[in-house]
C-alpha positions, -999 to +999 in steps of 0.1 A: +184+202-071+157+177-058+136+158-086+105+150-074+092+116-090+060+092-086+063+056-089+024+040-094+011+011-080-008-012-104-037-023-083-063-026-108-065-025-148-095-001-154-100-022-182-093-056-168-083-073-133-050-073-144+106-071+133+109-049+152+080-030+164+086+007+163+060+027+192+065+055+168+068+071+137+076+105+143+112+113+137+112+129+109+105+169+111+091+190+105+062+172+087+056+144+101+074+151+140+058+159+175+069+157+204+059+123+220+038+137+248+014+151+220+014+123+197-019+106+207-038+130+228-052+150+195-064+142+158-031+158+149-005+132+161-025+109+145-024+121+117+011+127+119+018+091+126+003+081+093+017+104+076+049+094+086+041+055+075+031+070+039+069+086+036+081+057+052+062+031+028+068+061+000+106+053-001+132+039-027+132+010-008+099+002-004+070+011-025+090+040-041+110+020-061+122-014-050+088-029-036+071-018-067+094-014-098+123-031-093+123-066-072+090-080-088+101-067-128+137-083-123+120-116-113+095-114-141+123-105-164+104-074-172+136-053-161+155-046-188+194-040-183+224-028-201+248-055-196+274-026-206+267-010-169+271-023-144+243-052-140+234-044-104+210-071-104+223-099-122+224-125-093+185-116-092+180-124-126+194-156-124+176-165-093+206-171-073+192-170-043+222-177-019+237-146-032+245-121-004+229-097-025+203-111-034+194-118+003+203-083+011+172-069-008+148-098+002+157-092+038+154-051+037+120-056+020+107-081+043+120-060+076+110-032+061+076-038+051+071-058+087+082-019+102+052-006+086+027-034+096+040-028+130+037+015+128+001+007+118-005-016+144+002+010+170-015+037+154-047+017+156-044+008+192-040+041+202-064+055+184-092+029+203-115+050+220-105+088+209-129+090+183-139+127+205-108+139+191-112+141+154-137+159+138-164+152+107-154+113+093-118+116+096-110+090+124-131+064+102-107+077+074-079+075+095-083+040+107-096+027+073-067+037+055-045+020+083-059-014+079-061-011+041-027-005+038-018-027+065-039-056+045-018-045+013+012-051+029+002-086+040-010-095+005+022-086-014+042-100+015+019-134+008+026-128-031+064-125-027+070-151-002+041-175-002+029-203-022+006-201-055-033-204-039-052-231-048-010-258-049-010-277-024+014-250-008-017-233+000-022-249+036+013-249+044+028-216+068+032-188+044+044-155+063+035-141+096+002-119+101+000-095+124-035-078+130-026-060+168+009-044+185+029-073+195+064-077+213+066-110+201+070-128+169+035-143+151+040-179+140+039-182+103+000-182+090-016-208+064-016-192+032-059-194+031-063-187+064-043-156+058-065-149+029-094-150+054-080-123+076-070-098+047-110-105+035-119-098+064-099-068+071-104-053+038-146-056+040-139-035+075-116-007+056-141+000+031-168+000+055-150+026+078-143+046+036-177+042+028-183+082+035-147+089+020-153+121-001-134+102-035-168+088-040-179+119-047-153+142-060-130+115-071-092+120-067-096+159-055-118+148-029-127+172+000-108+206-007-119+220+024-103+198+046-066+197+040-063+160+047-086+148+029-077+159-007-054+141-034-073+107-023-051+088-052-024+094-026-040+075+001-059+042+005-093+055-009-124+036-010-117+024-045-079+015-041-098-010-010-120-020-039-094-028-066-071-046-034-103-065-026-105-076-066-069-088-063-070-107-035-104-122-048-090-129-076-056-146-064-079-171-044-097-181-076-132-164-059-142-151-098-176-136-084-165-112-060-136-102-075-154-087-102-183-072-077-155-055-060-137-047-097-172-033-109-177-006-084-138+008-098-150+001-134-185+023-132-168+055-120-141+051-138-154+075-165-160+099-143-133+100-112-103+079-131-106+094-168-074+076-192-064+111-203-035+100-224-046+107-257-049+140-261-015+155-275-009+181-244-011+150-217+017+132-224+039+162-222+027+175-189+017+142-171+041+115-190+030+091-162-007+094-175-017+099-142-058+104-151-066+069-146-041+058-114-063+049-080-036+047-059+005+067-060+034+066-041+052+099-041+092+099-034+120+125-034+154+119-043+184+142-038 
Protein backbone atom coordinates (compact mmCIF):
# COMPACT_ATOMS: atom_id res chain seq x y z
CA UNK A 1 0.00 0.00 0.00
CA UNK A 2 1.61 3.47 -0.87
CA UNK A 3 1.76 6.16 2.07
CA UNK A 4 1.63 9.33 0.87
CA UNK A 5 3.74 11.84 3.17
CA UNK A 6 4.80 15.70 3.04
CA UNK A 7 8.00 16.78 4.25
CA UNK A 8 7.82 20.99 4.78
CA UNK A 9 10.30 23.31 4.03
CA UNK A 10 11.02 25.93 6.84
CA UNK A 11 11.46 29.06 4.75
CA UNK A 12 10.11 31.61 6.93
CA UNK A 13 8.78 31.70 10.77
CA UNK A 14 5.44 33.59 10.40
CA UNK A 15 6.36 34.81 13.60
CA UNK A 16 10.01 35.47 13.25
CA UNK A 17 12.87 35.17 10.39
CA UNK A 18 13.79 32.11 11.84
CA UNK A 19 27.09 17.84 -13.26
CA UNK A 20 25.73 16.67 -15.60
CA UNK A 21 23.31 18.64 -17.54
CA UNK A 22 20.25 16.64 -18.37
CA UNK A 23 18.38 18.32 -21.98
CA UNK A 24 15.33 16.76 -20.29
CA UNK A 25 13.21 15.93 -17.70
CA UNK A 26 10.67 13.81 -19.15
CA UNK A 27 11.04 10.21 -18.39
CA UNK A 28 8.84 9.60 -16.10
CA UNK A 29 5.15 8.69 -17.46
CA UNK A 30 2.55 9.17 -17.51
CA UNK A 31 2.58 12.54 -15.61
CA UNK A 32 5.31 14.16 -16.26
CA UNK A 33 6.42 12.31 -20.01
CA UNK A 34 6.12 13.48 -23.79
CA UNK A 35 7.51 12.56 -26.43
CA UNK A 36 10.54 14.75 -27.11
CA UNK A 37 9.36 16.16 -30.39
CA UNK A 38 6.40 17.83 -28.31
CA UNK A 39 8.24 18.94 -25.41
CA UNK A 40 8.87 22.65 -26.28
CA UNK A 41 6.58 23.48 -29.05
CA UNK A 42 3.40 23.97 -26.62
CA UNK A 43 2.66 25.35 -22.98
CA UNK A 44 2.17 21.69 -22.12
CA UNK A 45 5.76 20.28 -22.35
CA UNK A 46 6.66 23.02 -20.41
CA UNK A 47 4.82 22.45 -18.08
CA UNK A 48 5.61 18.98 -18.01
CA UNK A 49 9.28 19.79 -17.75
CA UNK A 50 8.71 21.50 -14.45
CA UNK A 51 6.67 19.32 -13.27
CA UNK A 52 9.04 16.76 -13.65
CA UNK A 53 11.84 18.97 -11.66
CA UNK A 54 9.20 19.31 -8.68
CA UNK A 55 9.10 15.17 -8.41
CA UNK A 56 12.54 15.15 -9.05
CA UNK A 57 13.46 17.87 -6.28
CA UNK A 58 10.27 16.22 -4.36
CA UNK A 59 12.30 12.94 -3.67
CA UNK A 60 13.77 11.10 -0.50
CA UNK A 61 16.91 12.24 -1.57
CA UNK A 62 16.48 15.54 -2.09
CA UNK A 63 14.01 17.90 -0.60
CA UNK A 64 11.75 14.97 0.38
CA UNK A 65 13.77 13.84 3.02
CA UNK A 66 17.47 13.98 2.93
CA UNK A 67 18.01 17.74 1.68
CA UNK A 68 15.46 18.86 4.15
CA UNK A 69 15.04 16.63 7.31
CA UNK A 70 17.79 14.61 7.52
CA UNK A 71 21.48 15.89 6.48
CA UNK A 72 21.08 19.46 8.01
CA UNK A 73 19.21 17.99 11.65
CA UNK A 74 22.06 15.28 11.95
CA UNK A 75 24.74 18.06 11.63
CA UNK A 76 22.84 20.27 14.03
CA UNK A 77 22.33 17.37 16.32
CA UNK A 78 18.77 17.90 16.10
CA UNK A 79 18.39 14.20 14.79
CA UNK A 80 17.62 12.16 17.43
CA UNK A 81 18.71 8.31 17.17
CA UNK A 82 18.27 5.13 18.89
CA UNK A 83 21.64 3.84 19.31
CA UNK A 84 19.79 0.34 19.81
CA UNK A 85 19.11 0.38 15.82
CA UNK A 86 21.12 0.58 13.71
CA UNK A 87 22.81 4.22 13.84
CA UNK A 88 22.71 4.81 10.04
CA UNK A 89 24.28 8.12 10.58
CA UNK A 90 26.73 7.93 13.11
CA UNK A 91 29.91 8.84 11.01
CA UNK A 92 27.67 12.08 10.32
CA UNK A 93 27.20 12.81 13.73
CA UNK A 94 30.68 12.73 14.56
CA UNK A 95 31.68 14.81 11.56
CA UNK A 96 33.87 12.24 10.13
CA UNK A 97 34.12 13.49 7.07
CA UNK A 98 36.47 11.06 5.31
CA UNK A 99 33.90 8.44 5.85
CA UNK A 100 32.75 6.79 2.56
CA UNK A 101 29.46 7.38 3.86
CA UNK A 102 29.50 10.28 4.83
CA UNK A 103 30.85 11.43 1.31
CA UNK A 104 28.30 9.21 -0.27
CA UNK A 105 25.37 11.52 0.92
CA UNK A 106 27.33 14.83 0.47
CA UNK A 107 28.15 13.83 -3.10
CA UNK A 108 24.36 12.51 -4.04
CA UNK A 109 23.10 15.86 -2.65
CA UNK A 110 25.44 18.04 -4.39
CA UNK A 111 25.04 16.07 -7.93
CA UNK A 112 21.71 15.91 -7.33
CA UNK A 113 20.72 19.25 -6.59
CA UNK A 114 23.29 20.49 -9.56
CA UNK A 115 20.69 17.97 -11.88
CA UNK A 116 17.99 20.28 -11.05
CA UNK A 117 19.80 23.63 -11.47
CA UNK A 118 20.77 22.30 -14.77
CA UNK A 119 16.80 20.86 -15.69
CA UNK A 120 15.86 24.56 -14.92
CA UNK A 121 18.43 26.00 -16.90
CA UNK A 122 17.07 24.28 -19.97
CA UNK A 123 13.64 24.87 -19.37
CA UNK A 124 14.29 28.58 -19.30
CA UNK A 125 16.23 28.70 -22.52
CA UNK A 126 13.65 27.05 -24.28
CA UNK A 127 11.03 28.74 -23.18
CA UNK A 128 12.84 32.31 -24.58
CA UNK A 129 10.62 33.61 -27.06
CA UNK A 130 7.37 31.24 -26.86
CA UNK A 131 5.54 33.41 -24.64
CA UNK A 132 2.50 32.92 -27.79
CA UNK A 133 2.22 29.65 -26.52
CA UNK A 134 0.84 29.90 -23.04
CA UNK A 135 -2.15 31.50 -22.24
CA UNK A 136 -3.34 34.28 -19.37
CA UNK A 137 0.12 34.75 -16.86
CA UNK A 138 1.17 31.36 -16.93
CA UNK A 139 4.53 31.63 -18.80
CA UNK A 140 5.48 34.53 -16.25
CA UNK A 141 4.39 31.83 -13.62
CA UNK A 142 6.25 29.35 -15.31
CA UNK A 143 9.53 31.02 -15.60
CA UNK A 144 9.25 32.65 -12.13
CA UNK A 145 8.92 29.60 -10.35
CA UNK A 146 12.02 28.24 -12.34
CA UNK A 147 14.41 30.82 -11.25
CA UNK A 148 13.01 30.91 -7.70
CA UNK A 149 13.62 27.50 -7.22
CA UNK A 150 16.68 27.51 -9.12
CA UNK A 151 17.91 30.55 -6.73
CA UNK A 152 16.89 28.18 -3.72
CA UNK A 153 18.93 25.63 -4.75
CA UNK A 154 21.96 27.95 -5.03
CA UNK A 155 21.38 29.35 -1.50
CA UNK A 156 21.14 26.05 0.36
CA UNK A 157 23.97 24.70 -1.84
CA UNK A 158 25.92 28.15 -0.53
CA UNK A 159 24.61 27.23 3.10
CA UNK A 160 25.79 23.65 3.06
CA UNK A 161 29.08 24.12 1.45
CA UNK A 162 30.14 27.67 1.70
CA UNK A 163 31.62 29.88 4.24
CA UNK A 164 29.66 31.91 7.13
CA UNK A 165 28.91 35.62 5.33
CA UNK A 166 30.41 38.42 6.64
CA UNK A 167 34.25 35.59 7.90
CA UNK A 168 36.63 36.28 6.00
CA UNK A 169 35.67 33.05 3.98
CA UNK A 170 33.21 35.32 2.46
CA UNK A 171 35.42 36.33 -0.59
CA UNK A 172 36.91 33.10 -1.05
CA UNK A 173 35.21 30.46 -4.06
CA UNK A 174 32.22 29.09 -2.44
CA UNK A 175 30.24 26.69 -4.98
CA UNK A 176 29.61 26.96 -8.63
CA UNK A 177 26.55 29.21 -10.01
CA UNK A 178 25.04 28.46 -12.89
CA UNK A 179 22.44 31.10 -14.23
CA UNK A 180 22.23 29.55 -18.30
CA UNK A 181 22.57 25.80 -19.91
CA UNK A 182 26.15 24.99 -19.91
CA UNK A 183 28.30 21.90 -21.23
CA UNK A 184 30.98 23.00 -19.19
CA UNK A 185 31.80 23.29 -15.65
CA UNK A 186 31.37 27.09 -13.83
CA UNK A 187 34.42 28.04 -11.79
CA UNK A 188 33.56 28.21 -8.15
CA UNK A 189 31.80 31.83 -7.32
CA UNK A 190 32.83 34.28 -4.33
CA UNK A 191 30.47 33.68 -1.66
CA UNK A 192 29.06 37.72 -1.95
CA UNK A 193 29.14 37.82 -5.32
CA UNK A 194 26.97 34.81 -5.36
CA UNK A 195 24.82 36.53 -3.00
CA UNK A 196 24.47 39.22 -5.63
CA UNK A 197 23.26 36.93 -8.30
CA UNK A 198 20.60 35.08 -6.09
CA UNK A 199 19.35 38.99 -5.17
CA UNK A 200 19.26 39.57 -8.19
CA UNK A 201 17.56 36.59 -9.52
CA UNK A 202 15.05 36.49 -6.79
CA UNK A 203 13.88 40.42 -7.33
CA UNK A 204 13.24 39.08 -11.16
CA UNK A 205 11.11 35.81 -9.84
CA UNK A 206 8.81 37.83 -7.86
CA UNK A 207 8.47 40.37 -10.39
CA UNK A 208 7.53 37.74 -13.15
CA UNK A 209 4.80 36.27 -9.57
CA UNK A 210 3.68 39.58 -9.07
CA UNK A 211 0.09 38.61 -10.77
CA UNK A 212 0.38 35.00 -9.20
CA UNK A 213 -3.20 34.30 -8.06
CA UNK A 214 -1.80 33.31 -4.10
CA UNK A 215 -1.98 36.99 -3.60
CA UNK A 216 -5.33 36.79 -3.86
CA UNK A 217 -6.76 33.47 -2.97
CA UNK A 218 -3.86 32.42 -0.93
CA UNK A 219 -2.80 28.71 -1.08
CA UNK A 220 -6.00 27.60 -3.28
CA UNK A 221 -5.11 30.06 -5.71
CA UNK A 222 -6.77 29.97 -9.20
CA UNK A 223 -9.32 26.94 -9.26
CA UNK A 224 -10.09 27.44 -12.70
CA UNK A 225 -6.87 26.77 -14.02
CA UNK A 226 -5.60 23.37 -13.11
CA UNK A 227 -2.06 24.55 -12.73
CA UNK A 228 -2.32 27.15 -10.90
CA UNK A 229 -3.98 25.85 -7.64
CA UNK A 230 -2.32 24.42 -4.38
CA UNK A 231 0.28 27.47 -4.82
CA UNK A 232 2.04 26.19 -1.26
CA UNK A 233 3.18 23.47 -3.59
CA UNK A 234 5.08 25.65 -5.89
CA UNK A 235 7.38 28.62 -5.61
CA UNK A 236 4.65 31.29 -4.95
CA UNK A 237 5.11 34.84 -4.65
CA UNK A 238 5.48 34.67 -0.91
CA UNK A 239 7.74 31.56 -0.69
CA UNK A 240 10.16 34.21 -3.21
CA UNK A 241 9.42 36.61 -0.38
CA UNK A 242 10.34 34.51 2.67
CA UNK A 243 13.68 33.08 0.29
CA UNK A 244 14.42 36.82 -0.25
CA UNK A 245 14.16 37.37 3.79
CA UNK A 246 16.67 34.56 4.22
CA UNK A 247 19.13 35.31 1.97
CA UNK A 248 18.77 39.08 3.30
CA UNK A 249 19.15 38.06 6.32
CA UNK A 250 22.28 35.52 5.98
CA UNK A 251 24.17 38.60 4.47
CA UNK A 252 23.46 40.62 7.60
CA UNK A 253 21.17 43.24 5.16
CA UNK A 254 18.57 43.63 8.51
CA UNK A 255 16.41 46.20 6.43
CA UNK A 256 15.36 44.34 3.54
CA UNK A 257 15.10 41.26 5.07
CA UNK A 258 12.31 42.35 7.07
CA UNK A 259 10.58 44.46 4.00
CA UNK A 260 10.69 41.18 2.17
CA UNK A 261 9.54 39.15 5.72
CA UNK A 262 6.71 41.87 6.10
CA UNK A 263 4.86 41.39 2.96
CA UNK A 264 4.60 37.16 4.33
CA UNK A 265 3.75 38.58 7.83
CA UNK A 266 0.62 40.94 6.80
CA UNK A 267 -1.28 38.18 4.99
CA UNK A 268 -0.43 35.85 7.09
CA UNK A 269 -3.84 36.06 8.92
CA UNK A 270 -5.56 35.73 6.07
CA UNK A 271 -3.78 33.22 3.40
CA UNK A 272 -1.32 31.23 6.05
CA UNK A 273 -3.78 30.93 9.19
CA UNK A 274 -1.72 28.58 12.28
CA UNK A 275 -4.72 26.42 12.54
CA UNK A 276 -3.31 24.13 15.08
CA UNK A 277 -5.25 24.84 17.98
CA UNK A 278 -8.38 23.86 17.46
CA UNK A 279 -8.85 20.16 18.76
CA UNK A 280 -10.08 18.56 15.19
CA UNK A 281 -6.64 19.95 13.37
CA UNK A 282 -4.20 18.05 14.77
CA UNK A 283 -5.97 14.91 14.07
CA UNK A 284 -6.70 15.56 10.41
CA UNK A 285 -3.61 17.69 9.46
CA UNK A 286 -0.83 16.48 12.20
CA UNK A 287 1.67 18.46 10.09
CA UNK A 288 -0.31 21.73 10.83
CA UNK A 289 -0.17 22.52 7.44
CA UNK A 290 -2.44 26.07 7.72
CA UNK A 291 0.52 28.22 8.16
CA UNK A 292 3.35 26.33 5.59
CA UNK A 293 4.27 28.69 2.38
CA UNK A 294 5.98 26.32 0.59
CA UNK A 295 5.71 21.80 0.62
CA UNK A 296 7.38 19.16 -0.88
CA UNK A 297 5.16 16.21 -1.50
CA UNK A 298 6.78 12.45 -1.77
CA UNK A 299 5.55 8.93 -2.20
CA UNK A 300 7.11 5.98 -0.82
CA UNK A 301 6.25 2.39 -1.57
Amino acid sequence: MKKRKIGYIALLSLISITLGACDKYLDIRPETSIPDEEAYNSSTGFKTHLNGVYLKFSTQALYGGKANMVLPEVLAHRYYQNQLEPWVYKNLTIYSWASGDVKSHFSSLWFGTYQLIANLNTLLEEAKGKESLFSGNDYNIMKGEAIAMRSFLHFDLLRLYGPVYNSADSVLPAIPYYSFRSATAMPYLKANALVDSLVRDLNVAADLLKEDPVKTNGKAGNRDNSWLTKRNYRFNYFAVKALQARVYSWRRDTVNAMAAAQEVIDVQPAFFAFDGNSATVPVNDPALTGDVLLAAETSDD
